[in-house]
C-alpha positions as CSV (number, residue, x, y, z in Angstrom):
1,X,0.0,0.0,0.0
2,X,1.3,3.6,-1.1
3,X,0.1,5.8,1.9
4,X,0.0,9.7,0.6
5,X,0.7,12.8,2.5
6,X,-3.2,12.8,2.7
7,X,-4.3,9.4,3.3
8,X,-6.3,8.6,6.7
9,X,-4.8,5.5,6.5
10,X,-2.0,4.9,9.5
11,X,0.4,1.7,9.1
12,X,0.6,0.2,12.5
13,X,4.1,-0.4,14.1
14,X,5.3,-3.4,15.8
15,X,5.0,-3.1,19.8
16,X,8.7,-3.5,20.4
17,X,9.3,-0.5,17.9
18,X,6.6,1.7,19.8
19,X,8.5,0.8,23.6
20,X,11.9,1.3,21.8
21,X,10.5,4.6,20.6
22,X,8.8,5.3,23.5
23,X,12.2,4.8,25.8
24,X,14.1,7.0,23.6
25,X,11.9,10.0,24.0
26,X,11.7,9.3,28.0
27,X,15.7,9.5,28.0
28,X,15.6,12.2,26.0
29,X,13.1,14.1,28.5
30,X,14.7,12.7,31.9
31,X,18.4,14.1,30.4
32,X,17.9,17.2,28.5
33,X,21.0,18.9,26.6
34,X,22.8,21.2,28.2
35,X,22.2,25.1,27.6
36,X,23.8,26.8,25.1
37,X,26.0,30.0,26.3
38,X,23.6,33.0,25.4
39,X,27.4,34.9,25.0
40,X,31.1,34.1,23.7
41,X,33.4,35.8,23.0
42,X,36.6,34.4,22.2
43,X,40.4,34.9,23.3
44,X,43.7,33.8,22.3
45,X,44.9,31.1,24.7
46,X,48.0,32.0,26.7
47,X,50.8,29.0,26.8
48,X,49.9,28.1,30.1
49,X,47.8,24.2,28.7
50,X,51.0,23.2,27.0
51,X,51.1,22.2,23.7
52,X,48.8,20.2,21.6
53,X,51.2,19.2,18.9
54,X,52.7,16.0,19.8
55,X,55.8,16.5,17.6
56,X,56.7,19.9,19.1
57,X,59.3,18.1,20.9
58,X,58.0,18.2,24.9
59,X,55.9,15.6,24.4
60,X,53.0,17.7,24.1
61,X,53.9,19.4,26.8
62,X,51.5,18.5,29.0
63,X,48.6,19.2,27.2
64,X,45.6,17.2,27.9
65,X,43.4,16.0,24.4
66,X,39.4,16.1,24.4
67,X,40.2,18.2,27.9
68,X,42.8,21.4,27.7
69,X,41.3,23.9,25.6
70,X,42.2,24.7,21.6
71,X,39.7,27.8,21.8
72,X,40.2,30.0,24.6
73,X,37.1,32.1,25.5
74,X,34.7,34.0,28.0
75,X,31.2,32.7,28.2
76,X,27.4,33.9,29.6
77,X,24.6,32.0,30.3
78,X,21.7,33.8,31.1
79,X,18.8,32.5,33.5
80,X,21.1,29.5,34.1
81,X,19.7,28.4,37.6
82,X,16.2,29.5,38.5
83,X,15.2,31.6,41.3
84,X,13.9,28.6,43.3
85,X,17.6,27.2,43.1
86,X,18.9,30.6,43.7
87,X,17.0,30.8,46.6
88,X,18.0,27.5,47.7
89,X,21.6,27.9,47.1
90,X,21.6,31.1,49.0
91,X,20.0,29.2,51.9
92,X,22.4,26.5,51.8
93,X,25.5,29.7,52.2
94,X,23.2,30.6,55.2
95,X,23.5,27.5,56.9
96,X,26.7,26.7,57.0
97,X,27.7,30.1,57.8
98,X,25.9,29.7,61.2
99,X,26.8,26.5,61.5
100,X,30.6,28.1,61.3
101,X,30.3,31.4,63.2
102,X,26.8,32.2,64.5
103,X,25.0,35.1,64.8
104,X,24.8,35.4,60.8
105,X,28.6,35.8,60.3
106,X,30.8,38.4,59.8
107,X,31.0,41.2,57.5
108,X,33.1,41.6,54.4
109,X,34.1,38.3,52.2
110,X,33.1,35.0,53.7
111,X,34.3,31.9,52.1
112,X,32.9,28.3,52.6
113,X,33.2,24.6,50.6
114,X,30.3,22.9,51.8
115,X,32.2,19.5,49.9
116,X,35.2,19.6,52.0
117,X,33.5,21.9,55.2
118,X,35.9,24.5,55.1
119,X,34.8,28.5,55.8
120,X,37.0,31.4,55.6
121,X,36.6,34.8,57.2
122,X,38.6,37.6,59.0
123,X,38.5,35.4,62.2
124,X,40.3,32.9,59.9
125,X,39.2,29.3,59.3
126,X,37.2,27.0,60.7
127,X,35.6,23.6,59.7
128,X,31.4,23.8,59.8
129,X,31.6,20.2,60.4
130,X,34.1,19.8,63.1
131,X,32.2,22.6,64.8
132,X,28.6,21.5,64.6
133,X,29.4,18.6,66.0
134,X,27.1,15.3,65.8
135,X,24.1,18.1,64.4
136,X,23.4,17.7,60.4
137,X,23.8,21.3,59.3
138,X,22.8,20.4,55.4
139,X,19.5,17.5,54.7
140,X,20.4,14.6,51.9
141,X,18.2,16.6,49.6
142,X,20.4,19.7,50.1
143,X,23.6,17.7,49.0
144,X,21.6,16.3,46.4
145,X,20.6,19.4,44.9
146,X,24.3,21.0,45.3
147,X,25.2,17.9,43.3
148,X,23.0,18.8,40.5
149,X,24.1,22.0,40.4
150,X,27.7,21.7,40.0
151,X,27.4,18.9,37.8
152,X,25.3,20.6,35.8
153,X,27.7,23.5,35.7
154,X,30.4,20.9,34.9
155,X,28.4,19.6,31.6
156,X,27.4,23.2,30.1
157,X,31.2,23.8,30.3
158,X,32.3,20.5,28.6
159,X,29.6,20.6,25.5
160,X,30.6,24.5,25.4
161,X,34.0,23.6,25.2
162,X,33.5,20.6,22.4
163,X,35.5,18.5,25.3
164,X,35.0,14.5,25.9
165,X,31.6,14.4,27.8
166,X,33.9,13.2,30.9
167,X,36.2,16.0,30.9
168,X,36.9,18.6,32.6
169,X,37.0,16.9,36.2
170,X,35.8,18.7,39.1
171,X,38.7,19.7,41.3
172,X,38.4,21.4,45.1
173,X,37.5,23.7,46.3
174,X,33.9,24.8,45.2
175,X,33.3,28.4,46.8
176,X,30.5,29.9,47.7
177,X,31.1,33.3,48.8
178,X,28.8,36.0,50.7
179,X,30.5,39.3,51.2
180,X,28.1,41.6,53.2
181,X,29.1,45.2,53.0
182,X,29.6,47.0,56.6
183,X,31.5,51.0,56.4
184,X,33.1,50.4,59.4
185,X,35.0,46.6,58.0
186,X,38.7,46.4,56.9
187,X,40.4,43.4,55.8
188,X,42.6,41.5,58.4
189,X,44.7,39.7,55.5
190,X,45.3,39.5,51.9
191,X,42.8,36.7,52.0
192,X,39.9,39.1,52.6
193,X,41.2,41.8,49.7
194,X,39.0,40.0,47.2
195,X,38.8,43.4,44.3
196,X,42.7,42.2,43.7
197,X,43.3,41.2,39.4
198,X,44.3,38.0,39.0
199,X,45.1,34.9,37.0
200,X,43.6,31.6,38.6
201,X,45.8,29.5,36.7
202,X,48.4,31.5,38.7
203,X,46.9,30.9,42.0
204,X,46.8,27.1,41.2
205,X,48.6,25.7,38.7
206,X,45.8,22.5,37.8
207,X,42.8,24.8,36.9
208,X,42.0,24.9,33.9
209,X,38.5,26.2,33.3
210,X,36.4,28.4,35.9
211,X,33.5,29.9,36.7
212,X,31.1,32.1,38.4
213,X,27.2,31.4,39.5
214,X,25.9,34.4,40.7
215,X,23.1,34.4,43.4
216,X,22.5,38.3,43.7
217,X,21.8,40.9,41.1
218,X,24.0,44.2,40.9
219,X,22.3,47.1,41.6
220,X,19.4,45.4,43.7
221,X,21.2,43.2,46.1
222,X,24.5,45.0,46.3
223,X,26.2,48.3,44.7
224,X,28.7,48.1,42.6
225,X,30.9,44.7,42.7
226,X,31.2,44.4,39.3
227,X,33.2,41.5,37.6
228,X,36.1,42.5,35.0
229,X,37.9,41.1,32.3
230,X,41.7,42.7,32.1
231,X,44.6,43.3,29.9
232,X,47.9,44.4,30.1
233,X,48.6,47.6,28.6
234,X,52.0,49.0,28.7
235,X,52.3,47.7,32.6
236,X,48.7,49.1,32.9
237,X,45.8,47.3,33.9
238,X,42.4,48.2,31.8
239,X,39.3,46.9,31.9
240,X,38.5,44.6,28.3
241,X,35.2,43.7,29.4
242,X,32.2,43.7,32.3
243,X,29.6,41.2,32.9
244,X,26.8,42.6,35.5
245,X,26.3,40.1,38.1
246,X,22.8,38.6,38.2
247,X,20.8,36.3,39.9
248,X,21.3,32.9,37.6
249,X,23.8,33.8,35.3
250,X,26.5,31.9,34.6
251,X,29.8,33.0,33.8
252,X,32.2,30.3,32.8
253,X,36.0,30.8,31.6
254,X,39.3,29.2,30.4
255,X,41.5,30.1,33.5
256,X,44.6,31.0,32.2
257,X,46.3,34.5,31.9
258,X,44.1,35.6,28.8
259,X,41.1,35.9,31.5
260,X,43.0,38.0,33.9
261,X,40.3,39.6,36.5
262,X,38.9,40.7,39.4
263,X,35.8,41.8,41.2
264,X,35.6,45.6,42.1
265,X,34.5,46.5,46.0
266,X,30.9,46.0,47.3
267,X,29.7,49.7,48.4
268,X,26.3,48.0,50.1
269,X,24.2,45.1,50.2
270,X,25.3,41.8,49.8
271,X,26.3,40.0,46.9
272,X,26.3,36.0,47.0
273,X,28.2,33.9,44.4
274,X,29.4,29.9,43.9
275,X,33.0,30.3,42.1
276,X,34.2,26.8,41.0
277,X,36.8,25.1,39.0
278,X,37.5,22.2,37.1
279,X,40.8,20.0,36.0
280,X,42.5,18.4,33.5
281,X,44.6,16.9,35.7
282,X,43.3,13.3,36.7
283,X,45.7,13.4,40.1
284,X,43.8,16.6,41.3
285,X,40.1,15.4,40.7
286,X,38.3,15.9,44.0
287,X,35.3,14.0,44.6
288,X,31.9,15.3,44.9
289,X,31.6,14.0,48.8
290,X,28.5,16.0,50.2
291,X,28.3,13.5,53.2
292,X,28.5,16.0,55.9
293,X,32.7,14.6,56.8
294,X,35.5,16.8,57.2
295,X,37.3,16.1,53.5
296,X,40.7,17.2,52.7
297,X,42.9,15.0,50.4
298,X,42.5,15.2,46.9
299,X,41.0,11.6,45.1
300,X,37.7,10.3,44.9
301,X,38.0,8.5,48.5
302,X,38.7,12.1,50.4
303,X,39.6,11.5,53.7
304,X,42.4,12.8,56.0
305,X,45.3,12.2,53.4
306,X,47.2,15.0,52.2
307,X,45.5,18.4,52.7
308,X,44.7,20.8,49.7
């Protein structure tokens, strides 16, 4: 039988075509693709991935295939995390910083890793879970959703990237950083001047791509606080580019020196952000823990090996 374009006629399908049809579209549905970066902009990649050309003589210097990058670049994704994950993100900050300090925390930056339980302000640090004691500070569905978030975060960067789906590897620590503006605060340390430029690659040496999930909007939340792109111009530092923090926007770059940076000074409010990083060096994965356990050697087993 010829069936036409307008024939009422339908030719039935065997039942183990339908359920294999039927299973692809539920896969398809339960794993949707990740977003695509609503900006790019390009940049030359600085020498700091090694070389991808095997015959260069150093072995390739390093350099990492289906992982290290071979297009440098800065990238946006708008509306990345919606305002009920926002909201829960912010809440899951919250937590652990009374868990750490009490009585809402301090002013200026405060910086926490709810994988490994670390939190850093101008007291210092301190370990949320060593402190709380036997007392869960985060439920199984909080850790769950953290999960989620980052891996998601790890999967927009790899497809961006054109990397093997398995690559980058997430690497510790995973920030999440409040900084609460008070007139009267003043850094204690060079750990809390957070508007310094500079390179993260620099900082440490196995990142390779990072990123920025903002959980407060500039100019509602918090004044000023801005995030910058720089370049070096005749020993001068200028500002290339600005991206606007904002409540679910995703900011994800290669994290060598052609993204030098910085984040100018919060005048008011409070601005909330998870910063995170990723590897393409196997030896410095970190696993994705989120058991509530004090974790601080590198691996997928954690533990109390070798501290980062």
């Amino acid at each position: 039988m010829i069936y036409s374009r307008h024939s009422s006629t339908t030719p039935s399908l065997p039942s183990t075509t339908l359920l294999f049809l039927s299973l692809c579209i539920t896969l398809l549905l339960a794993s949707p693709s990740p977003p695509l970066p609503t900006h790019r902009t390009d940049v030359d990649c600085s020498s700091d991935y090694g070389s991808a050309n095997p015959y260069d003589g150093g072995g390739g210097g390093g350099f990492v295939d289906g992982c290290h990058p071979l297009h440098c670049n800065r990238l946006v994704f708008d509306n990345f995390l919606d305002e009920e994950g926002v909201e829960r993100l912010k809440d899951i900050a919250e937590k652990a910083i009374e868990a750490g300090r009490g009585n809402g925390g301090r002013a200026g930056p405060t910086i926490l890793d709810i994988n490994s339980g670390y939190l850093r302000d101008d007291q210092g640090l301190v370990n949320i879970y060593e402190s709380s004691g036997d007392t869960p500070i985060f439920s199984p569905s909080d850790f769950s959703f953290y999960l989620s978030v980052v891996e998601r975060i790890r999967s927009a960067v790899s497809s961006s990237n054109g990397l093997d789906p398995s690559q980058p590897k997430f690497t510790a620590p995973t920030f999440m950083t409040r900084i609460r503006y008070d007139e009267t605060w003043r850094p204690s340390g060079m750990h809390d001047v957070y508007w310094m430029p500079h390179v993260d690659k620099e900082n440490t040496g196995h990142y390779d791509y990072s990123g920025l999930l903002y959980l407060s909007t500039q100019g509602e939340d918090f004044e000023e606080g801005m995030f910058e792109f720089l370049v070096n111009d005749e020993d001068r530092e200028t500002v290339e580019a600005q991206v606007k923090p904002e409540r679910g926007k995703l900011v994800s770059f290669t994290a060598g020196s052609e993204n030098l940076h910085r984040v100018n000074v919060v005048r008011g409010g409070t601005r909330y952000v998870l910063s995170f990083w990723f590897t393409c060096d196997g030896e410095k994965e970190f696993g994705n823990f989120l058991d509530g356990e004090i974790h601080r050697a590198y691996g997928k087993e954690g533990g109390d090996g070798n501290e980062l």
